[in-house]
Backbone atoms as SQL, in Angstrom:
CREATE TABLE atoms (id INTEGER PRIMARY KEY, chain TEXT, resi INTEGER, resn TEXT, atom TEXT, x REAL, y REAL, z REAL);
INSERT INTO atoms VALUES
  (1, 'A', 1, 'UNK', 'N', -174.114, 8.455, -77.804),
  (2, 'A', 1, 'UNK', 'CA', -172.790, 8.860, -78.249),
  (3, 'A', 1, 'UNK', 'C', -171.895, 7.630, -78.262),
  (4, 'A', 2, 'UNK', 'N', -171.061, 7.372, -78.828),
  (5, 'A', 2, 'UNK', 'CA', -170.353, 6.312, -79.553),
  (6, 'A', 2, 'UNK', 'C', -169.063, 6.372, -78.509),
  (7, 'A', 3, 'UNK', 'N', -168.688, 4.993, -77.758),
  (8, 'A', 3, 'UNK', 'CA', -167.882, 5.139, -77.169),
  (9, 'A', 3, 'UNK', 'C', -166.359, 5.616, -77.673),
  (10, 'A', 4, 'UNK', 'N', -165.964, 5.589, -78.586),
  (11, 'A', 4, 'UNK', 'CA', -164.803, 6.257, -79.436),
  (12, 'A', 4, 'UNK', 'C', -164.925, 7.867, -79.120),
  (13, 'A', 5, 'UNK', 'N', -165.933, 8.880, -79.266),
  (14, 'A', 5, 'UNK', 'CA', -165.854, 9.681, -79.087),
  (15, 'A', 5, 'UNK', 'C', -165.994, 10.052, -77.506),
  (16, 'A', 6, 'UNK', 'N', -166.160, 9.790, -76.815),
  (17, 'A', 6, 'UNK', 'CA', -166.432, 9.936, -75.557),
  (18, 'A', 6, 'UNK', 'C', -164.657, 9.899, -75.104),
  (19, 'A', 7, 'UNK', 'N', -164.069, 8.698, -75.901),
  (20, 'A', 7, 'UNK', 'CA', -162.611, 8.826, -75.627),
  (21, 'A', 7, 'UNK', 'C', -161.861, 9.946, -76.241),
  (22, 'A', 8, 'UNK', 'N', -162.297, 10.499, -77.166),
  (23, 'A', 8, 'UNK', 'CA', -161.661, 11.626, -77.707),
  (24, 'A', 8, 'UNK', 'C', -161.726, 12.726, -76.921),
  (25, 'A', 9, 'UNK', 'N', -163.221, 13.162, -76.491),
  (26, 'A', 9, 'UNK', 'CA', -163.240, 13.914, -75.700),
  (27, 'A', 9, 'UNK', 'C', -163.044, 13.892, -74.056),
  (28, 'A', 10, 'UNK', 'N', -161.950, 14.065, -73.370),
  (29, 'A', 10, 'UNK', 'CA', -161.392, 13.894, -71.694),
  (30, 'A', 10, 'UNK', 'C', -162.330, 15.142, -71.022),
  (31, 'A', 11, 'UNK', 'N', -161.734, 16.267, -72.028),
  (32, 'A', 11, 'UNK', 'CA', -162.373, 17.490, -71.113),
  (33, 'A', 11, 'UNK', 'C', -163.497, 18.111, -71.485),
  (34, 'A', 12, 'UNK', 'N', -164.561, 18.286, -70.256),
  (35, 'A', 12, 'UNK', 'CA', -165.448, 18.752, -70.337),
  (36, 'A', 12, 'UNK', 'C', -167.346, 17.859, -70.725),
  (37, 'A', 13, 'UNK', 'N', -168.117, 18.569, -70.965),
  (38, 'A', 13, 'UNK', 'CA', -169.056, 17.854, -72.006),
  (39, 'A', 13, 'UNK', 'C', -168.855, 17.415, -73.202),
  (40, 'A', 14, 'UNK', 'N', -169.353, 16.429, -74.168),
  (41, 'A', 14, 'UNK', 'CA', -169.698, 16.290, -75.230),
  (42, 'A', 14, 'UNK', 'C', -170.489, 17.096, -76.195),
  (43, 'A', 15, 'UNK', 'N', -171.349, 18.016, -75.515),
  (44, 'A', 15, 'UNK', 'CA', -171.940, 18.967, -76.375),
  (45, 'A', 15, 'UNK', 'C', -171.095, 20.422, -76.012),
  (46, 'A', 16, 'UNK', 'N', -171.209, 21.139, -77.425),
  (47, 'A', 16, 'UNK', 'CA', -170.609, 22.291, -77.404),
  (48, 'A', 16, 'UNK', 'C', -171.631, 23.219, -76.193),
  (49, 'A', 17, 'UNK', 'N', -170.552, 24.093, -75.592),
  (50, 'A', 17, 'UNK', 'CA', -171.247, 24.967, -74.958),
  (51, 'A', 17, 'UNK', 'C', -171.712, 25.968, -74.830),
  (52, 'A', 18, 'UNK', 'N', -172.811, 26.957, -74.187),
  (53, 'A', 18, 'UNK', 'CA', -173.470, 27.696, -74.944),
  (54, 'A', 18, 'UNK', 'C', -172.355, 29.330, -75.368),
  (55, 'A', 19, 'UNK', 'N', -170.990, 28.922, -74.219),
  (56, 'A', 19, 'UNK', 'CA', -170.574, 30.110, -74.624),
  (57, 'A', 19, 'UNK', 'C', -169.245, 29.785, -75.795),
  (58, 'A', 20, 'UNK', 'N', -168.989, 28.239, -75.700),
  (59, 'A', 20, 'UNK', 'CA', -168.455, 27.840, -77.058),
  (60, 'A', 20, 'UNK', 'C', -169.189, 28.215, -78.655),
  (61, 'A', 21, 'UNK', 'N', -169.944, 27.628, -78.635),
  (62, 'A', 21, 'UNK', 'CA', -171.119, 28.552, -79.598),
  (63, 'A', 21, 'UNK', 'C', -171.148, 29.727, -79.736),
  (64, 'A', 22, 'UNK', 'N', -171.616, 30.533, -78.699),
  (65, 'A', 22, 'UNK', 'CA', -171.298, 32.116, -78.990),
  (66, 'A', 22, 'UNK', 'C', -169.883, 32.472, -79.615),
  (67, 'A', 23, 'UNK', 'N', -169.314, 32.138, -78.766),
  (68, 'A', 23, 'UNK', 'CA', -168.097, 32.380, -79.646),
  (69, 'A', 23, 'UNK', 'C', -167.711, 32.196, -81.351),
  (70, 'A', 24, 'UNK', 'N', -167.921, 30.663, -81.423),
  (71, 'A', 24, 'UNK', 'CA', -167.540, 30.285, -82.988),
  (72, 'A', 24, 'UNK', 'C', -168.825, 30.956, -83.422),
  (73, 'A', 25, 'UNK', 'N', -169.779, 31.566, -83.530),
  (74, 'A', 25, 'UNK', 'CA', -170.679, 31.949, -84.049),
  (75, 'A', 25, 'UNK', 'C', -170.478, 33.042, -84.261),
  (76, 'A', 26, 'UNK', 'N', -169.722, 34.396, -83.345),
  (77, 'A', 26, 'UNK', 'CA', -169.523, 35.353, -83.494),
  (78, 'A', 26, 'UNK', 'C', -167.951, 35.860, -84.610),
  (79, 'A', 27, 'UNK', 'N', -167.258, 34.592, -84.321),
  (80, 'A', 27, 'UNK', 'CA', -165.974, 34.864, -84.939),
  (81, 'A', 27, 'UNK', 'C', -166.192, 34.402, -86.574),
  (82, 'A', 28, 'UNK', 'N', -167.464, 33.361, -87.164),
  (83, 'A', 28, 'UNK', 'CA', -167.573, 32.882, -88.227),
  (84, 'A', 28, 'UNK', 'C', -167.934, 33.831, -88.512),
  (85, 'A', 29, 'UNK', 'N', -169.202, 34.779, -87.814),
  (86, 'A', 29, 'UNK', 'CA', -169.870, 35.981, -88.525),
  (87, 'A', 29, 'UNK', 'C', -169.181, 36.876, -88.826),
  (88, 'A', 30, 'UNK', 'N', -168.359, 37.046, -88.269),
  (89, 'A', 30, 'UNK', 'CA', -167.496, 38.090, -88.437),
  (90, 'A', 30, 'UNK', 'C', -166.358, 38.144, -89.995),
  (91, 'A', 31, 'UNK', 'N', -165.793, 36.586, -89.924),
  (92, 'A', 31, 'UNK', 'CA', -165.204, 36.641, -91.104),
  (93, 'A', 31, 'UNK', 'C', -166.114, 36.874, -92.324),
  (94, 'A', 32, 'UNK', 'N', -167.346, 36.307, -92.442),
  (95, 'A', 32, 'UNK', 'CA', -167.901, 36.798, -93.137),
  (96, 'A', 32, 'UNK', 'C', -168.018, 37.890, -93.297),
  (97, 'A', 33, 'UNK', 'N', -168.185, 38.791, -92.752),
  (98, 'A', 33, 'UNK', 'CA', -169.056, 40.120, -93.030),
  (99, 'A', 33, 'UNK', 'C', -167.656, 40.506, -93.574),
  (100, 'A', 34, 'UNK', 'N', -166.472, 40.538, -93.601),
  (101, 'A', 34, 'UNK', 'CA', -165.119, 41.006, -93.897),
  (102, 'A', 34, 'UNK', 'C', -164.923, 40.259, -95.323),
  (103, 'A', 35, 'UNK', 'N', -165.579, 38.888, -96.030),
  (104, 'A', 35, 'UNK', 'CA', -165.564, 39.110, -97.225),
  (105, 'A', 35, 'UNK', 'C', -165.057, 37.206, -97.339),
  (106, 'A', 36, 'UNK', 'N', -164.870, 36.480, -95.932),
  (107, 'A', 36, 'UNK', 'CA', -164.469, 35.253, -96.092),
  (108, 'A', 36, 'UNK', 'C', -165.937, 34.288, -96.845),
  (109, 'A', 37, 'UNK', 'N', -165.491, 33.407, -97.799),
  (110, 'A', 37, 'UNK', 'CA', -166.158, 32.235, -98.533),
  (111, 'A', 37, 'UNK', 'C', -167.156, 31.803, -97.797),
  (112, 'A', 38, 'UNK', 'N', -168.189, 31.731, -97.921),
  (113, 'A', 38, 'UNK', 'CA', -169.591, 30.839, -97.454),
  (114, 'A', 38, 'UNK', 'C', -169.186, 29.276, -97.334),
  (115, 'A', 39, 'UNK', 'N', -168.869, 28.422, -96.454),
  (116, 'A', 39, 'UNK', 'CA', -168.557, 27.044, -96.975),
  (117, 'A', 39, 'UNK', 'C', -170.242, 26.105, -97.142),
  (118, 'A', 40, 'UNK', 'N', -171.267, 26.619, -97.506),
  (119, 'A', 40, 'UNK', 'CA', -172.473, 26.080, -97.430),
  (120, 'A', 40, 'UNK', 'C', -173.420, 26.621, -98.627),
  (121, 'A', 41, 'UNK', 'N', -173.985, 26.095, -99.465),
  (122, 'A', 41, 'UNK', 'CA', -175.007, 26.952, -100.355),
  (123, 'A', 41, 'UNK', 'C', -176.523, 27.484, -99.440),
  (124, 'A', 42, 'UNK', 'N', -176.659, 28.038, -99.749),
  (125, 'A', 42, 'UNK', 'CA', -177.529, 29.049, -98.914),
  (126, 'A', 42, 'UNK', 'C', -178.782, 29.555, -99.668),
  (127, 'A', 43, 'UNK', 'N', -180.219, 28.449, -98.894),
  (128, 'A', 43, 'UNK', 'CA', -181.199, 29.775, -98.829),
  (129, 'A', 43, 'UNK', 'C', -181.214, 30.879, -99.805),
  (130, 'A', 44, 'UNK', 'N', -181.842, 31.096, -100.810),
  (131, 'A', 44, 'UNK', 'CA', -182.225, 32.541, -101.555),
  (132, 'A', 44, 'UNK', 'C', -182.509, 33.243, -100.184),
  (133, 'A', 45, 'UNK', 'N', -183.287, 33.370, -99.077),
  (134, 'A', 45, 'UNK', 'CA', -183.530, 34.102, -98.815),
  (135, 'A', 45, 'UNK', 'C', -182.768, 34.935, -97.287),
  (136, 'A', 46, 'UNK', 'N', -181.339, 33.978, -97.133),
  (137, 'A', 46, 'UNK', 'CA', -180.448, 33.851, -96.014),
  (138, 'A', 46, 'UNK', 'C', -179.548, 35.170, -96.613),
  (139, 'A', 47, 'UNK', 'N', -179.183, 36.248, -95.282),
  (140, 'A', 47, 'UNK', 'CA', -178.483, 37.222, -95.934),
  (141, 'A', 47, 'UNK', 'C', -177.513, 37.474, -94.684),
  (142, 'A', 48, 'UNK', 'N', -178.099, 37.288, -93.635),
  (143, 'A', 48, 'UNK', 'CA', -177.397, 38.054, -92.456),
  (144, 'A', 48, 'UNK', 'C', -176.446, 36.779, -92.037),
  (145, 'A', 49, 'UNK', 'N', -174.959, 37.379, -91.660),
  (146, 'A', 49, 'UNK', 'CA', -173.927, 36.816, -91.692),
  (147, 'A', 49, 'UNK', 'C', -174.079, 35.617, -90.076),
  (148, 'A', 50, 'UNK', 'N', -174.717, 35.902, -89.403),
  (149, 'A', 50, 'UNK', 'CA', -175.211, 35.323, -87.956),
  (150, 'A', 50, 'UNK', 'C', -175.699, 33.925, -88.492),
  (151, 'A', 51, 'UNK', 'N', -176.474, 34.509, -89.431),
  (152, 'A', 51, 'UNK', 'CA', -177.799, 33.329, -89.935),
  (153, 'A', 51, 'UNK', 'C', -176.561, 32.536, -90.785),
  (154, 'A', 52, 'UNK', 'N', -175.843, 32.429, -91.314),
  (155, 'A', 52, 'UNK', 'CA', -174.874, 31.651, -92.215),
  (156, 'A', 52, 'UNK', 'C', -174.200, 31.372, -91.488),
  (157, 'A', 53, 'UNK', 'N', -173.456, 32.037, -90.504),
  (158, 'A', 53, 'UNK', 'CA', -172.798, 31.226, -89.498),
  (159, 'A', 53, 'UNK', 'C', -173.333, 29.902, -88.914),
  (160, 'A', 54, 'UNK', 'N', -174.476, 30.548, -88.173),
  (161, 'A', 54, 'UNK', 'CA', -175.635, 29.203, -87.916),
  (162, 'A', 54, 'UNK', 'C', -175.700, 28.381, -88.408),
  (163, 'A', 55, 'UNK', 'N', -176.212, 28.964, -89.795),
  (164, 'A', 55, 'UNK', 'CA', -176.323, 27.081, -90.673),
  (165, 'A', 55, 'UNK', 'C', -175.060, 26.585, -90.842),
  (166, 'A', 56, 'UNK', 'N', -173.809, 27.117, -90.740),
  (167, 'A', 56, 'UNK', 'CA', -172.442, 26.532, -91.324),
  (168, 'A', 56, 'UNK', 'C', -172.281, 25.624, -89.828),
  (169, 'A', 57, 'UNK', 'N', -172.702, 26.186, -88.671),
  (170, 'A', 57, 'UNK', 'CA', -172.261, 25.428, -87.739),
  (171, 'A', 57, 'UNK', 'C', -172.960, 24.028, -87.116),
  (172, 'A', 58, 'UNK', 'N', -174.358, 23.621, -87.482),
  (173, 'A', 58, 'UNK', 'CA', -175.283, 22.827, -87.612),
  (174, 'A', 58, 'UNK', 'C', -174.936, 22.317, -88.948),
  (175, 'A', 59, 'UNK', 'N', -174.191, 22.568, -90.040),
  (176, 'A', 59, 'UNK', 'CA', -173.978, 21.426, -91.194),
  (177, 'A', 59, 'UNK', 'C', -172.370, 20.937, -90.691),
  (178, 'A', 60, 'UNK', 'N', -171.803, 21.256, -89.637),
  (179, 'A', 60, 'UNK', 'CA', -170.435, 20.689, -88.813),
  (180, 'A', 60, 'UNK', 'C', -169.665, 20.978, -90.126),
  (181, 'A', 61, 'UNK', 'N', -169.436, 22.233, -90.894),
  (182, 'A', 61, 'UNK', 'CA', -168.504, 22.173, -91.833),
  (183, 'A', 61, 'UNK', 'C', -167.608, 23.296, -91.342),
  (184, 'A', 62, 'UNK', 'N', -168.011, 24.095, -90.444),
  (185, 'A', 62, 'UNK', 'CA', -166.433, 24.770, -90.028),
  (186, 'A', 62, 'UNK', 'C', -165.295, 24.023, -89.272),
  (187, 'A', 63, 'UNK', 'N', -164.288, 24.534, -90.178),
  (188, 'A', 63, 'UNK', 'CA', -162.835, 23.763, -89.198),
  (189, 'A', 63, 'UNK', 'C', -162.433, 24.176, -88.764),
  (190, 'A', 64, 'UNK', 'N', -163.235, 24.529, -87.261),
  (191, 'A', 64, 'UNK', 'CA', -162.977, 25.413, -86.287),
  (192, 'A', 64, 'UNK', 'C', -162.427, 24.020, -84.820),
  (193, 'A', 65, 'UNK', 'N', -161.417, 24.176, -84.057),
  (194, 'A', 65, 'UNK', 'CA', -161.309, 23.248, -82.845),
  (195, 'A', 65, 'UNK', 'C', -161.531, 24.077, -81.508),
  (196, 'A', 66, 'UNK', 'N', -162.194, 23.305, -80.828),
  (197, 'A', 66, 'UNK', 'CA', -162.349, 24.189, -79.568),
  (198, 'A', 66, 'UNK', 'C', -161.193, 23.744, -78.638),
  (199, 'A', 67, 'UNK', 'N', -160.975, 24.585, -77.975),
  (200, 'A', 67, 'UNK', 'CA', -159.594, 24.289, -77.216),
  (201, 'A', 67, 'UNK', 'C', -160.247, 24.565, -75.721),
  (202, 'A', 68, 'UNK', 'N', -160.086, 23.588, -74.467),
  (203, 'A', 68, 'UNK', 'CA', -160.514, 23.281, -73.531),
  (204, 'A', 68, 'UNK', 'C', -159.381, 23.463, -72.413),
  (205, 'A', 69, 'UNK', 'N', -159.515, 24.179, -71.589),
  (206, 'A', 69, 'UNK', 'CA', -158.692, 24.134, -70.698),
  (207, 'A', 69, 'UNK', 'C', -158.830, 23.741, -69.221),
  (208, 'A', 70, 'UNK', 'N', -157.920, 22.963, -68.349),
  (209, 'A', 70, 'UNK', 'CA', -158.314, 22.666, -67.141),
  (210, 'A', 70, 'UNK', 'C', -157.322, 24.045, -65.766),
  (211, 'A', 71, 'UNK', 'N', -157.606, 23.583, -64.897),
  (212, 'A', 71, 'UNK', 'CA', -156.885, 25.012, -64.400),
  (213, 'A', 71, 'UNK', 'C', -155.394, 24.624, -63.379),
  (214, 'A', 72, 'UNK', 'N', -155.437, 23.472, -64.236),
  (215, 'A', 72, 'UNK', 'CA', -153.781, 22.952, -63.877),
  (216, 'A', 72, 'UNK', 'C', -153.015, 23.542, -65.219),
  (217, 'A', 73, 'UNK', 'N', -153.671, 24.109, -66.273),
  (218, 'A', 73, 'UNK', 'CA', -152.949, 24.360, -67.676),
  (219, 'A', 73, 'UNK', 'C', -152.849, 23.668, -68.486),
  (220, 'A', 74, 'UNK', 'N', -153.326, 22.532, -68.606),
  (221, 'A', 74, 'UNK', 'CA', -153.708, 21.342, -69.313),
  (222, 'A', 74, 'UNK', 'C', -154.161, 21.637, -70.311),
  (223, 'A', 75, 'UNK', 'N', -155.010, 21.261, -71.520),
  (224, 'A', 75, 'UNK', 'CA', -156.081, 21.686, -72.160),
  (225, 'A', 75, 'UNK', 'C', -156.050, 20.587, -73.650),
  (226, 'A', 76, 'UNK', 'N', -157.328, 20.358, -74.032),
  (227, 'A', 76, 'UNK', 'CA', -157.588, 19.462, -75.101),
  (228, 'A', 76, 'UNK', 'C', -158.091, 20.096, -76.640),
  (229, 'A', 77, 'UNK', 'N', -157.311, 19.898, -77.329),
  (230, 'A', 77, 'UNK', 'CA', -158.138, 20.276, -78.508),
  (231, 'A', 77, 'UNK', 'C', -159.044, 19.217, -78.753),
  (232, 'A', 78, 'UNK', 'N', -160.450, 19.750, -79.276),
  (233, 'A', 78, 'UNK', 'CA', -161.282, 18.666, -79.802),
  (234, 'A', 78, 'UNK', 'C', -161.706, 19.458, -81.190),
  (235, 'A', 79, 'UNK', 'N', -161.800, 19.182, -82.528),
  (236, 'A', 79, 'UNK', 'CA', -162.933, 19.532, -83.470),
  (237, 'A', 79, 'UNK', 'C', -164.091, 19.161, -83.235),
  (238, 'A', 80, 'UNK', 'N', -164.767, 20.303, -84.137),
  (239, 'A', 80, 'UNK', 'CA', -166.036, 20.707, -84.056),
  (240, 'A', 80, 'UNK', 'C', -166.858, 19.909, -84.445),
  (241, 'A', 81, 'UNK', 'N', -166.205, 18.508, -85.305),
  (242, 'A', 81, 'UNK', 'CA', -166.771, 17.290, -85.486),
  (243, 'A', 81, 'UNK', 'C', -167.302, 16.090, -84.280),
  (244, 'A', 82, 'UNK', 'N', -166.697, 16.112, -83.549),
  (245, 'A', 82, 'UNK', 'CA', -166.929, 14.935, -82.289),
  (246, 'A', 82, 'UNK', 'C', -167.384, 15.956, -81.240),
  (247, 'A', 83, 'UNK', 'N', -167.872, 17.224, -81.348),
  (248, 'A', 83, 'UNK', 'CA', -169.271, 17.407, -80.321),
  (249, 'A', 83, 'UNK', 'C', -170.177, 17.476, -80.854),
  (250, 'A', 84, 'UNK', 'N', -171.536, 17.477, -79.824),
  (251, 'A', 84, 'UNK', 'CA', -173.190, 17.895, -80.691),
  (252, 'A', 84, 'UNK', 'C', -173.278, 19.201, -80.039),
  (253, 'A', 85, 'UNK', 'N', -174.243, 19.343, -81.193),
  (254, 'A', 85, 'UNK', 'CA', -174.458, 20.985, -81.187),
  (255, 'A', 85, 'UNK', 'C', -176.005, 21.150, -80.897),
  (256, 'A', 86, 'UNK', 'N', -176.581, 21.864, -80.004),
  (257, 'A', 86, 'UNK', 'CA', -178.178, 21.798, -79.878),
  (258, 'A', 86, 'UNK', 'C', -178.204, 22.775, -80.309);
């Protein structure tokens, strides 16, 4: 990891976490299924809104920021660009 980003990010890990993930995964799926734009071309054979979420979030094209909080009330926004995603 590139020391620039390591400075961006103060709080927390560098990789998203597994319940950060759940989350943006559940809230992307969701707009989808309600009728929001695919930002990714997709698989002929990709249908289920989970599975597009997925790939949208492994091609780092949602502009989604995770917001980090410490328990003094602090908290960092970071985009979804300067973490890794396993």
């Amino acid at each position: 990891m590139p020391l620039r980003t390591r400075s961006l990010v103060r709080i927390g890990p560098l990789k998203l976490t597994r319940y950060e993930k759940a989350r943006i995964i559940g809230a992307r799926a969701l707009q989808i299924s309600l009728g929001a734009p695919v930002l990714i071309k997709l698989p002929p054979h990709v249908k289920d809104p989970i599975e597009i979420a997925l790939l949208e979030l492994k091609a780092k094209v949602l502009p989604i920021i995770v917001r980090r909080r410490l328990p003094n009330n602090t908290y960092q926004d970071i985009p979804l660009k300067y973490l890794e995603i396993s």
